[in-house]
N, C-alpha and C positions, 0 to 999 in steps of 0.2 A: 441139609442137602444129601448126605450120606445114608440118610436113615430113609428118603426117597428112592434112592437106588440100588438098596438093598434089602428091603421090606419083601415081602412074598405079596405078589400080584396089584401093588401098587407105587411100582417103578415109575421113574419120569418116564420112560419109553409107554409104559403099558397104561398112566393116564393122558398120554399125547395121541396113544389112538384108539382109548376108550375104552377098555379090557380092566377087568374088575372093576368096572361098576363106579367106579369113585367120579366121573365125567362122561354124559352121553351128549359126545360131539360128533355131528354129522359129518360125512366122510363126505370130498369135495365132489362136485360134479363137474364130469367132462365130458364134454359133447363137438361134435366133427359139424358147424354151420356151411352150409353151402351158399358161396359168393356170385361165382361167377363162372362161364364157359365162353373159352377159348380153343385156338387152333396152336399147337405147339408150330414157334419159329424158326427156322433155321434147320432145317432138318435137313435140308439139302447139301447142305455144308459140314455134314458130321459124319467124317471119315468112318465106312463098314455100317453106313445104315442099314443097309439090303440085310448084311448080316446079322445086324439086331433086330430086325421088324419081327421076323418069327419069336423071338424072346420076349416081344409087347403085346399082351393082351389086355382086354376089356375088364375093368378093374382094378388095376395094377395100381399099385402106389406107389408116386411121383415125389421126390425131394426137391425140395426149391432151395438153393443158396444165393445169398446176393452177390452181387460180383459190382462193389462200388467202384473199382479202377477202370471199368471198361470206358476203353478208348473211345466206344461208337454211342453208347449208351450208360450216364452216372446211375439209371434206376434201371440195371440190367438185373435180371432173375433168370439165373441156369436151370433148367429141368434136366433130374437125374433120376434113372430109373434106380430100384431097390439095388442092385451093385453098384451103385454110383460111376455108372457108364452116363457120361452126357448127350443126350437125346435133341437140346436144342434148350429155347429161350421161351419163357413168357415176350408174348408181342410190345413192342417198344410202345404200341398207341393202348395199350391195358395195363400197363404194369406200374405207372404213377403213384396209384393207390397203394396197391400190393407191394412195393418197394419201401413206403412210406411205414406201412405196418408192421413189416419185418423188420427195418430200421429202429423201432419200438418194440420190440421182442417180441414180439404175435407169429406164432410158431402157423403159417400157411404149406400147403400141399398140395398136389393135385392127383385126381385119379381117369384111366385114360376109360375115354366116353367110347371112342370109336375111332379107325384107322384102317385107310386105305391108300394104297397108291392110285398119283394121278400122274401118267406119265413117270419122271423120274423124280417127283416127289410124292414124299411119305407125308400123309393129311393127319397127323395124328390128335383127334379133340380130344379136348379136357376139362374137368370141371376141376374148378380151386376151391378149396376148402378154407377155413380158417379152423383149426383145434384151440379149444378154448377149454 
């Protein structure tokens, strides 16, 4: 094993990702599958929305974490924008699936489609992603 990890150019590291030639192993693919679109929940309940709407635009990438102790909802999904400021909730009547698969480590996200006030609330769509 020693004589692996100090050889010139055919290190454990340097045949784990193909470099000198000794193994041509393909590098993984990852790819962003689009699921589903939704209207982000709860927005009207998120202390200084006004003041983060300007800071959401079209595109923006959305963090999803689970939140299995919530009192109102066991398959609750937070949305949080790239500061990890919380924007509101995947909808209680979509998020069964989506709850189920982060449960299982399937790293999901959303990014925002579109957003507009109606009245005093903020309509912000989104589309959910699965990264795979």
């Amino acid at each position: 094993m020693g004589e692996l990890t100090t050889s010139e150019n055919t290190n454990l590291v340097s045949l784990l990702h193909g470099k000198g030639g000794a193994l041509d192993m393909p590098i993984p693919f990852e790819r962003d599958i689009f699921l589903f679109t939704t209207t982000v929940a709860g927005t009207s309940h998120i202390e200084g929305i006004d003041e983060l709407e300007p800071h959401l635009a079209e595109n923006d990438k959305l963090d999803f974490f689970r939140e299995p102790d919530n009192p109102h909802d066991k398959s609750a999904i937070v949305i949080k924008n790239a500061d990890g400021i919380k924007i509101g909730y995947v909808p209680q009547h979509d998020n069964i699936i989506f709850s189920r698969l982060m449960d299982a480590g399937k790293l999901l996200f959303g990014r925002i489609s579109s957003k507009k006030w109606k009245g005093k609330w903020l309509k912000i769509t989104i589309e959910i992603y699965l990264h795979e």
